[in-house]
C-alpha positions in Angstrom: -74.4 246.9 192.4 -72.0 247.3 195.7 -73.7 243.1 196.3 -72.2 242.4 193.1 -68.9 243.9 193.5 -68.9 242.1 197.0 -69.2 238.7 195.5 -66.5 239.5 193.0 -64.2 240.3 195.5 -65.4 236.9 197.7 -64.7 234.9 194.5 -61.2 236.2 193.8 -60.4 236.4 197.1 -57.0 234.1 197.3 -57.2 233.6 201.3 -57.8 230.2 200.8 -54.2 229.5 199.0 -52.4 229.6 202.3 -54.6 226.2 203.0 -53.1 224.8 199.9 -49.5 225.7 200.5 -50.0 224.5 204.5 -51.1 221.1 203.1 -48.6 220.5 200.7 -45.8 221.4 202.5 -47.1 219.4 205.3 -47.4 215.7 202.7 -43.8 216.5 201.5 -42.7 217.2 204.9 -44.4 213.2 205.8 -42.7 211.4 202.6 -39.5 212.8 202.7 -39.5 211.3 206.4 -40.9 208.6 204.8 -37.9 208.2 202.7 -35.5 209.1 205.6 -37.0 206.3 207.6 -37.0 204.0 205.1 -34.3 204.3 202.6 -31.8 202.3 204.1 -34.0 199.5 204.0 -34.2 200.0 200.3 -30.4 200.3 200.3 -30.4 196.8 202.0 -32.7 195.3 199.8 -30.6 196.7 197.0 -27.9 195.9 197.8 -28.6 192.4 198.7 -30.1 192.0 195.4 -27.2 193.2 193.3 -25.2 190.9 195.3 -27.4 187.8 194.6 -27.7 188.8 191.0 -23.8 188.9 190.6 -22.7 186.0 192.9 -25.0 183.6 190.8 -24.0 185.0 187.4 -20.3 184.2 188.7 -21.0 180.9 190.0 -22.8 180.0 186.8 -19.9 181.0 184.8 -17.5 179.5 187.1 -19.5 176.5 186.9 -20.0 176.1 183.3 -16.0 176.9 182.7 -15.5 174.1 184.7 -17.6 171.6 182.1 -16.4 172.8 179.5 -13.1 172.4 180.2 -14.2 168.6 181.7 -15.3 167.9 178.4 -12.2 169.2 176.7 -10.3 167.1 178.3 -12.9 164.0 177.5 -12.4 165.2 174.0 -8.0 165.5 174.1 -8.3 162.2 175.8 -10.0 160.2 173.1 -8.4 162.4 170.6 -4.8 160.7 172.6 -6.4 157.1 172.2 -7.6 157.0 168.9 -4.5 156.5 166.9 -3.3 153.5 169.1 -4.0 150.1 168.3 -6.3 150.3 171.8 -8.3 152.8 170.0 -9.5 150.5 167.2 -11.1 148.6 169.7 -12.4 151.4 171.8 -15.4 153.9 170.8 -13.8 156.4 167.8 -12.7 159.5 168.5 -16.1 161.4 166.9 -18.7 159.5 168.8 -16.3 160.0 171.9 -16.5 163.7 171.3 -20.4 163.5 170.6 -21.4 161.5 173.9 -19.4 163.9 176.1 -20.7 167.3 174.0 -24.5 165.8 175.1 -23.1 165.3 178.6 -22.0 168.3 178.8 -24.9 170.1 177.6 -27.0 167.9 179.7 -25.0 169.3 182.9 -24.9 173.1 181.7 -28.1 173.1 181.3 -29.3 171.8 185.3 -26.5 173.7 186.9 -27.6 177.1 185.1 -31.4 176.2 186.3 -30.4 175.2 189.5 -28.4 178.2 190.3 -30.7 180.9 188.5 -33.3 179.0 190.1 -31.7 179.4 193.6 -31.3 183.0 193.2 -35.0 183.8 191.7 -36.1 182.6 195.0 -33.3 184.4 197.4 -34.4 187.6 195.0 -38.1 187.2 196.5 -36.9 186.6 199.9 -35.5 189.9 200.0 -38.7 191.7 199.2 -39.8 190.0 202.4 -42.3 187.8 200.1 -43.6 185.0 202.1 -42.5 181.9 200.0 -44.2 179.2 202.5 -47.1 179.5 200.1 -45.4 179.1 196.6 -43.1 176.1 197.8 -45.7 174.3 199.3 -48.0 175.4 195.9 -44.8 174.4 194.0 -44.8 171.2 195.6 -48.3 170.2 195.4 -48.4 171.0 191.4 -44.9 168.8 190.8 -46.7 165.9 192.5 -49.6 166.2 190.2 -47.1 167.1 187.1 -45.2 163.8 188.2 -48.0 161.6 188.5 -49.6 162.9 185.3 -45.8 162.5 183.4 -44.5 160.0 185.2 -43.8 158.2 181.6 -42.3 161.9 180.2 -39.9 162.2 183.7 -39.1 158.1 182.6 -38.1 158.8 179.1 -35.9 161.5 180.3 -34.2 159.5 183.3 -33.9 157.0 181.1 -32.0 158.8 177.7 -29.8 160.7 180.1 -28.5 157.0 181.5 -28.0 156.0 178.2 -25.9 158.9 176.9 -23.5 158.7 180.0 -23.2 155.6 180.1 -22.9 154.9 176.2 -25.3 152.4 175.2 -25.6 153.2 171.8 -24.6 156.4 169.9 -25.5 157.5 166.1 -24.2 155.6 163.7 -24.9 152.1 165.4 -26.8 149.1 164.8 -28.6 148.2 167.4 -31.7 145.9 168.9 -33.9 147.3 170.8 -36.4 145.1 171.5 -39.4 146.7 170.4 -37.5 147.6 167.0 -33.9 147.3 165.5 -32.1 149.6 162.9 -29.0 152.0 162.8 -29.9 154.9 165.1 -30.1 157.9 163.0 -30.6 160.6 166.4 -30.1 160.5 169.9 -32.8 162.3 172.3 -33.3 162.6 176.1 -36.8 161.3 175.4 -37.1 159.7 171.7 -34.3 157.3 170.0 -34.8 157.1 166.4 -33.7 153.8 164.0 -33.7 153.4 160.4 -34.9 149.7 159.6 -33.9 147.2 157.2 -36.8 148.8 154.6 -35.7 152.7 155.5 -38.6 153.3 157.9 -37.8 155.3 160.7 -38.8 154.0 164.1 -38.9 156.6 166.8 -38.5 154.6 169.9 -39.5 156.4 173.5 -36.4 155.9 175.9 -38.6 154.8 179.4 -39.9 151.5 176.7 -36.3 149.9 176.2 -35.8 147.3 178.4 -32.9 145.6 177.0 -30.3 147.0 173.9 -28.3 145.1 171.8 -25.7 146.8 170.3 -23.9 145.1 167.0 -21.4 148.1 166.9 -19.6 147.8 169.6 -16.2 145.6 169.9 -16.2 143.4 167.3 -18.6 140.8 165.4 -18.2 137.4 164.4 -18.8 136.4 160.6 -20.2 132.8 160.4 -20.4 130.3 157.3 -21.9 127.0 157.1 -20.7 124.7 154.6 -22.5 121.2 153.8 -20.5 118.7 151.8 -21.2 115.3 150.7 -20.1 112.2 153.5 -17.8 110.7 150.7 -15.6 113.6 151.4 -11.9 113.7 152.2 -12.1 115.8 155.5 -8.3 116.6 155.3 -8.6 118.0 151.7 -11.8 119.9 152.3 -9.9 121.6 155.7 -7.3 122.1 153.4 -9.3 124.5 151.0 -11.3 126.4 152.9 -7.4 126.6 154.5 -6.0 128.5 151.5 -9.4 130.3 150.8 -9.0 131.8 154.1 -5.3 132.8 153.4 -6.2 134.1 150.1 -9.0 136.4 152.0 -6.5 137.6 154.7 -4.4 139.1 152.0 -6.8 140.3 149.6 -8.4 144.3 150.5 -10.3 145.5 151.8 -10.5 142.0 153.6 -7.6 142.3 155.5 -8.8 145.5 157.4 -12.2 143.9 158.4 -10.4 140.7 159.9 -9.5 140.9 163.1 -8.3 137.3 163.3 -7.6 134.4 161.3 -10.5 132.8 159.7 -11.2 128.9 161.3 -12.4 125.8 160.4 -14.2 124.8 163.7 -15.3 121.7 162.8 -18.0 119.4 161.9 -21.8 120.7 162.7 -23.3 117.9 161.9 -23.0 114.8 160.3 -26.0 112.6 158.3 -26.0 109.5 155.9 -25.1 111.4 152.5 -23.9 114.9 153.6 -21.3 117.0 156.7 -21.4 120.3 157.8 -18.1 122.2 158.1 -18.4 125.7 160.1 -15.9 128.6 159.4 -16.0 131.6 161.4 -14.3 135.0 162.0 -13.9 137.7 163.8 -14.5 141.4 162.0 -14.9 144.2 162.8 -18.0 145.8 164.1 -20.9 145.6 161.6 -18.9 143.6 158.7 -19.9 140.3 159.2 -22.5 140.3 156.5 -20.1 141.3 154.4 -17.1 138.7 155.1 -19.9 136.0 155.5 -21.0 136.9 151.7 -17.4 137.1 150.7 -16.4 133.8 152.3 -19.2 131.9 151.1 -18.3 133.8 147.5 -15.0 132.1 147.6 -15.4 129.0 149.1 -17.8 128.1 146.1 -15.1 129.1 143.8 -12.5 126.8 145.5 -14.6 124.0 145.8 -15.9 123.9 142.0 -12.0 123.9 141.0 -11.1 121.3 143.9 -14.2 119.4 142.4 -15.8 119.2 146.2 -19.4 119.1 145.7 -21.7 121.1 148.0 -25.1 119.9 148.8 -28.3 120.4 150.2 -30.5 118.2 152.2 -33.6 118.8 150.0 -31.7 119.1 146.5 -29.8 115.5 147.7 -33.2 114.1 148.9 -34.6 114.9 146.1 -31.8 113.6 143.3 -31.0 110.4 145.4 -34.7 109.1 145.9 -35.6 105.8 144.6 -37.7 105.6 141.4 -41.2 104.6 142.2 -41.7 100.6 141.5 -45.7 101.0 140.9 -44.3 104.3 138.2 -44.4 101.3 135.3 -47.1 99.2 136.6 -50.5 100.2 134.4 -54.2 101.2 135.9 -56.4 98.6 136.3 -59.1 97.9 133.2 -62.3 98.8 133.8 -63.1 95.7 131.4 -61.6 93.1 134.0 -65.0 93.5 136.2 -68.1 91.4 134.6 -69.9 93.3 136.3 -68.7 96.7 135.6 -70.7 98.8 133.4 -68.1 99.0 130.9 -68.5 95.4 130.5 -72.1 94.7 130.2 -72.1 97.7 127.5 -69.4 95.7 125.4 -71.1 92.3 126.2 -72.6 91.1 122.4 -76.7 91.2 122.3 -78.5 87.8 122.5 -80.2 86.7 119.6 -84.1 86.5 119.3 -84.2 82.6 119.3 -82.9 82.9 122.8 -85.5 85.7 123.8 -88.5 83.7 123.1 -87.3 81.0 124.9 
């Protein structure tokens, strides 16, 4: 009985707690001198942090202000031109405001990766990360990105050449090459054209070589007009003269002319027919149109005048000589003694002959 008491009292014995308290007093004794060593370090790093973090906020700010305000004045600038008569000939106001809105979007967005991307890495500097590794990682996978996207990085380079320097916008008509239509959209990396039958072409920037644009400055309406030789070349001059005058006046004519329309001259000249050519300069993009209209009127003018316009197969074909052999008829199969047509016809000996 007392050896069980004894073991009792060994079991609730608290001598050992003493141990406990030594032992924790002693750990919070080491980190708070960890902490006492070490927290101005932290401060530092902190610090330097926060200050990172705010100068490259402030300098992306700064920095986009500073485009957008660029491209505001781009924008008042066009705005100024575009009710001048140097403005008619100039890119409109709209697309003006569009190229320069893509520019500036284009610029935003590099300067805001370039600057947060400067700062990421400052960041890890701080927490003494060694970034010898990751740039040289960095650089190693951006070689085998480029050489596997080469094309992608070329499509890129390329649309962001053609937005600055305005090759084409929406709205054009252009020729690119490998397919021609009015562009419908823009990209960086894909242009796309509507063709003549409404497909859509989507175009990759990087395989233009050479652009055409029929929307930009003015166009030049063209008409071909074949008479015959017997002509009066004064009188024909003369009305295609007042046709033109008539088409100067009439709307909405008179806005898509941008200069007189001219009788350049003779083409070509054959036996039974001359080629007058009338051109004009339009605007961009309506020289279908005044080319339809002109040859329109000039039809009109000419059936009243009583000038006849001809064709070199129609006139080859109304002018050719009859045929002499036309009347002349086939041969008779009868004409040959020989011919089986002939013998067949010839009369049958009589029976007095055949004994003979």
């Amino acid at each position: 009985m007392t050896a069980f008491w004894s073991a009792v009292r060994a079991d609730a014995d608290p001598s050992p707690a003493p141990v406990m308290l030594d032992e924790a007093a002693t750990r919070a004794g080491n980190a708070a001198g960890w902490v006492e060593e070490n927290w101005s370090t932290w401060l530092n790093t902190g610090l330097r942090i926060a200050l990172i973090l705010v100068v490259a906020l402030v300098l992306r700010m700064l920095v986009r202000r500073a485009l957008s305000k660029l491209i505001e004045r781009m924008n008042r600038s066009a705005q100024a031109v575009a009710g001048t008569a140097l403005g008619g000939l100039l890119v409109n106001a709209e697309r003006r405001r569009q190229r320069s809105e893509a520019i500036g979007s284009v610029l935003r967005s590099i300067a805001s990766f370039v600057i947060l991307g400067t700062a990421g890495l400052m960041i890890l500097g701080a927490f003494k990360i060694d970034l010898a590794p990751l740039l040289a990682s960095a650089g190693v996978a951006g070689v085998a990105i480029g050489f596997g996207a080469r094309n992608l990085v070329t499509d890129f380079l390329s649309g962001v050449f053609m937005i600055m320097e305005d090759q084409y916008g929406v709205g054009d008509s252009i020729d690119a090459g490998v397919a021609s239509g009015e562009v419908i959209e823009v990209g960086l990396r894909v242009t796309k054209l509507r063709g003549e039958n409404g497909e859509i072409w989507y175009v990759r920037n990087g395989e233009i070589k050479r652009i055409g644009n029929l929307s930009q400055g003015w166009a030049t309406a063209t008409v071909d007009v074949t008479v015959r030789s017997s002509e009066d070349l004064d009188r024909v001059k003369a009305v295609i003269g007042e046709v033109a005058d008539d088409l100067a006046k009439a709307e909405p004519w008179n806005e898509q002319l941008w200069g007189p329309v001219e009788v350049l001259g003779l083409t070509e000249v054959l036996l039974d027919s001359m080629t007058f050519r009338v051109a004009a300069k339009t605007m961009p993009g309506k020289s279908l149109g005044v080319e339809r209209e002109l040859r329109w009127r000039i039809k009109r003018a000419f059936d009243a005048a009583g000038i006849r316009i001809v064709g070199g197969m129609a006139q080859q074909a109304e002018e050719s000589a009859a045929d002499p052999a036309a009347g002349v008829a086939a041969p008779s199969a009868y004409a040959s003694a020989t011919s089986p047509q002939s013998i067949a016809a010839s009369p049958i000996p009589s029976p007095t002959n055949l004994s003979k």
